[in-house]
C-alpha positions as CSV (number, residue, x, y, z in Angstrom):
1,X,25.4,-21.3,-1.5
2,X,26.1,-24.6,-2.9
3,X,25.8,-25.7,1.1
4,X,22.6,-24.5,1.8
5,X,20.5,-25.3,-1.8
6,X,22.6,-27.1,-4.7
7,X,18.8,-26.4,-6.5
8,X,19.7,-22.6,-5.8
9,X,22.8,-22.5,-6.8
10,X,22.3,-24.5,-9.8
11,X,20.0,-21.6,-10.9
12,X,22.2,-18.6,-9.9
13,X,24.7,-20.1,-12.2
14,X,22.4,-20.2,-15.0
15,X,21.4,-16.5,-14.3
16,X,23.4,-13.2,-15.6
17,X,25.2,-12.0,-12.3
18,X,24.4,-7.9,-13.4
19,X,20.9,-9.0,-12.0
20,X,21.3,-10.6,-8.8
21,X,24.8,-9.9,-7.5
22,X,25.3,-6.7,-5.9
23,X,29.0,-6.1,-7.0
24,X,27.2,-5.2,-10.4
25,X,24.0,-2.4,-9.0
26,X,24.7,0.8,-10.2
27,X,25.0,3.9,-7.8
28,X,22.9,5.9,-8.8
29,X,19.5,3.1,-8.2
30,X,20.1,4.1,-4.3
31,X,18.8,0.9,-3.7
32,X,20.1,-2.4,-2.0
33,X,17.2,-5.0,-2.5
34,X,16.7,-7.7,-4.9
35,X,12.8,-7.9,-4.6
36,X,10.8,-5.0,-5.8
37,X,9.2,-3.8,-2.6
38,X,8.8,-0.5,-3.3
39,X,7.0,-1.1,-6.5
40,X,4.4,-3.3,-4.5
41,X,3.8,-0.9,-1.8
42,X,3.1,1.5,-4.6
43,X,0.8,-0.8,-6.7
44,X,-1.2,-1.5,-3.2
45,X,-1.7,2.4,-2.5
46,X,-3.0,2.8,-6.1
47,X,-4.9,-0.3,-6.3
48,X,-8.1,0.9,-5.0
49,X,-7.7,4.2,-7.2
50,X,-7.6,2.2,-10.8
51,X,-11.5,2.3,-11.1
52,X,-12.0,5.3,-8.9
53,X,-13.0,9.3,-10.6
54,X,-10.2,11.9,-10.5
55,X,-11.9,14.1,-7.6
56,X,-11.7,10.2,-5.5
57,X,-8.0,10.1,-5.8
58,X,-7.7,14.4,-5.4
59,X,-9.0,13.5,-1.9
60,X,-7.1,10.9,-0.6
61,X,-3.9,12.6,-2.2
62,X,-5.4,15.6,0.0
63,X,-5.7,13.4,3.1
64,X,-2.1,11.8,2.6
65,X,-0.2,15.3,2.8
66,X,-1.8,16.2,6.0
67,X,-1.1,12.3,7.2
68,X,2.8,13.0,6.2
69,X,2.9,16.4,8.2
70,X,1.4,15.4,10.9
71,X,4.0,12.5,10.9
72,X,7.2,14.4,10.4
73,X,6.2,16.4,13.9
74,X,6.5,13.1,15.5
75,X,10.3,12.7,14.5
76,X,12.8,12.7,17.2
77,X,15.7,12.6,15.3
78,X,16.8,14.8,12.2
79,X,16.4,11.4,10.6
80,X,13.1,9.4,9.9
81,X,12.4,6.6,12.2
82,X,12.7,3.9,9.9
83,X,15.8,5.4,8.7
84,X,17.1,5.6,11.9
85,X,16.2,2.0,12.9
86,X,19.1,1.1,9.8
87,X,21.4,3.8,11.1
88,X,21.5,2.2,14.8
89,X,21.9,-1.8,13.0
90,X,24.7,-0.5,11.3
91,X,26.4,1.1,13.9
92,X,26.4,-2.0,16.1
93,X,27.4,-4.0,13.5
94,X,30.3,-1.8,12.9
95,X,32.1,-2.6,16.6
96,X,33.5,-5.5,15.1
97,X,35.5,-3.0,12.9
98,X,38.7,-1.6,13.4
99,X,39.3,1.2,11.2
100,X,43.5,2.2,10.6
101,X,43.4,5.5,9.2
102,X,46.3,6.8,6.4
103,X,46.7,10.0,8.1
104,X,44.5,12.3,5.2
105,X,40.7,11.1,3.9
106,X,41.1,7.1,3.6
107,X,40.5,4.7,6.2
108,X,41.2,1.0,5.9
109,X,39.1,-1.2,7.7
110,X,39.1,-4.8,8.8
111,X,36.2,-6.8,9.8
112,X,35.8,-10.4,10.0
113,X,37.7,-12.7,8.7
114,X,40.0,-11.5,6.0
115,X,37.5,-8.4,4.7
116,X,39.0,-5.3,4.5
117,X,37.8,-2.5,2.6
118,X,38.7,1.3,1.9
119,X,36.6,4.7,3.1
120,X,37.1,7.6,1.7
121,X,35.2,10.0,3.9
122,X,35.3,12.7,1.5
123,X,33.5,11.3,-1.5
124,X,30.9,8.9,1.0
125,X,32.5,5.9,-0.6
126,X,33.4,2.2,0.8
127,X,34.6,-0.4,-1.2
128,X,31.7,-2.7,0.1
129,X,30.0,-0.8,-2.2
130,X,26.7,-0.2,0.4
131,X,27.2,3.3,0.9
132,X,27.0,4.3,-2.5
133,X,24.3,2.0,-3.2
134,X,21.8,3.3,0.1
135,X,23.5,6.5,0.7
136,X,24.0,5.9,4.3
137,X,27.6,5.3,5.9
138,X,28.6,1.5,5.6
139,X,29.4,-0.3,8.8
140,X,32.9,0.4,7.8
141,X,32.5,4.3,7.1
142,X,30.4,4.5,10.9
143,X,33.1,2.7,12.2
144,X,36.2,5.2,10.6
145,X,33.6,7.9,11.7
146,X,33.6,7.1,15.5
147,X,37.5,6.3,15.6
148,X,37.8,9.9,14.8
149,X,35.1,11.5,17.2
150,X,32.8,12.1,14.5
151,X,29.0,12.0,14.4
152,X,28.4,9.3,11.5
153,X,24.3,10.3,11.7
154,X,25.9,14.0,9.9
155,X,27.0,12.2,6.7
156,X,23.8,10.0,5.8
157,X,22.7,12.4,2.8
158,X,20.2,14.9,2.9
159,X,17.3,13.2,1.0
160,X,16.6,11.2,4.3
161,X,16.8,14.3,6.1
162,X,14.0,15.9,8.4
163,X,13.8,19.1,6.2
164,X,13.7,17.3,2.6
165,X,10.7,15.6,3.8
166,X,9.3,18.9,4.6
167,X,9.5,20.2,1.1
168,X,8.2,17.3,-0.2
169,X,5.1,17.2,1.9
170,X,5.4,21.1,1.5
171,X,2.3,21.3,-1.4
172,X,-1.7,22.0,-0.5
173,X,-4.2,20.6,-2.0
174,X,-7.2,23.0,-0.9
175,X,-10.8,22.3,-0.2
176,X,-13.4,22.2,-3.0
177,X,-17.0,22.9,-3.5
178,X,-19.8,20.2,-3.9
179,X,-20.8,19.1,-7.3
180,X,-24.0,21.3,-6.9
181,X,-21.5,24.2,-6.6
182,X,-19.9,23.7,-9.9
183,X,-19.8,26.0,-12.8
184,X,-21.6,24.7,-16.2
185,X,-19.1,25.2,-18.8
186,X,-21.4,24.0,-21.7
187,X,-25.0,22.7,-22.4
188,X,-24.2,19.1,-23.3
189,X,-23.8,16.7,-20.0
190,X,-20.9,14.3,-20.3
191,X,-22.1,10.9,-20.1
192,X,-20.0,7.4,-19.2
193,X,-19.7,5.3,-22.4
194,X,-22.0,2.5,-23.7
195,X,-21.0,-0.6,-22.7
196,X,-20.8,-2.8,-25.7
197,X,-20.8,-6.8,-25.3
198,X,-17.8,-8.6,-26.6
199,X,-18.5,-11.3,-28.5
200,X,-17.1,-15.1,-28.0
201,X,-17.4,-17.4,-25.7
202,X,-18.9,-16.3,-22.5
203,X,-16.3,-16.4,-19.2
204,X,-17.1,-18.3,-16.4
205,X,-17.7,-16.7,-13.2
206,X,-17.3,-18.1,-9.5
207,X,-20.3,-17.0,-7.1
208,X,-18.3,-17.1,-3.7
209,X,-21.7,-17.4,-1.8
210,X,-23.3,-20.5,-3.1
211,X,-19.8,-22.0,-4.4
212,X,-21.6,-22.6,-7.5
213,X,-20.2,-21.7,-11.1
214,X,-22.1,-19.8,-13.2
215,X,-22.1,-20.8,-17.0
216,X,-23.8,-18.2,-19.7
217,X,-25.9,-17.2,-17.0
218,X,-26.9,-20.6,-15.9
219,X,-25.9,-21.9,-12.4
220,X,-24.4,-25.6,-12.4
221,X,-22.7,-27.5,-9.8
């Protein structure tokens, strides 16, 4: 590190390694990253949904569990694709492994350099410490795996798994009626609530079009 960026390293030193080293991720987070990718791909599919009606986001929750079926036909493997894509990294990266095995569950396994790192093929455990974190077989575990003519795809856990997908996917959201078709259930008509005028200073607001600001409902340049 201190090759690359003296600035970064600078500021890893100054940072608690629990929150940036991966020697410290807990197990059970089944997760590998730093960044927070999966909360921003969440945040995106919800952002258009924040100012939308509940029967809006009823449909496109409708919409995304035919998408996902009609998806999981399309799988080749028992795996999903992206899934897969890691699966077949890994297992080319693990040729450079040579796996010695201790004649009952443990394998020890050199790599490059002076790494060498345990598999216990009964537990799914390798000291690197990646299969417990993504629970797919290290480089190392794929690599004791195929020394002993087995298929390393039949130990990446069952979440990723063709048929866990299926029961997740498994609910139906069915078809409803117009608005016209609705029951009334009372008298009164719900209406939205009165907007009320903060008061203070008025915000200024940028109108894209004329590039012009506009100032207590003034325009200015």
């Amino acid at each position: 590190m201190m090759s690359e960026s003296m600035a970064a390293y600078e500021w890893l030193v100054d940072k608690d390694p629990h929150n940036w080293s991966m020697v410290y991720f807990k197990d059970t987070v089944i997760y590998d990253m730093l960044c927070n990718n999966m909360c921003e791909a969440f945040s995106k599919a919800i952002l258009q949904a924040h100012d939308k009606p509940v029967v809006t986001i009823r449909n496109y929750l409708m919409k995304r569990l035919v998408k996902k079926k009609i998806e999981l036909e399309k799988w080749k493997n028992d795996i999903g694709p992206n899934v897969f894509r890691v699966f077949e990294k890994l297992k080319m990266k693990s040729s450079i492994c040579h796996p010695e095995y201790n004649g009952n569950i443990k394998f020890q396994v050199r790599s490059l350099g002076d790494e060498q790192y345990v598999v216990n093929r009964d537990t799914k455990t390798c000291d690197c410490k990646r299969w417990q974190l993504i629970w797919i077989p290290s480089v190392h575990g794929i690599s004791s795996h195929l020394s002993s003519n087995r298929d390393p795809m039949n130990y990446i856990d069952y979440m990723y798994k063709k048929e866990s997908f299926i029961k997740a996917y498994a609910l139906m959201i069915y078809g409803i009626s117009g608005l016209r078709m609705w029951p009334k259930i009372s008298d009164k008509t719900v209406q939205c609530p009165q907007f009320k005028k903060k008061k203070g200073m008025r915000k200024k607001s940028m109108n894209l079009q004329s590039n012009k600001v506009r100032v207590g409902g003034k325009k200015s340049l």
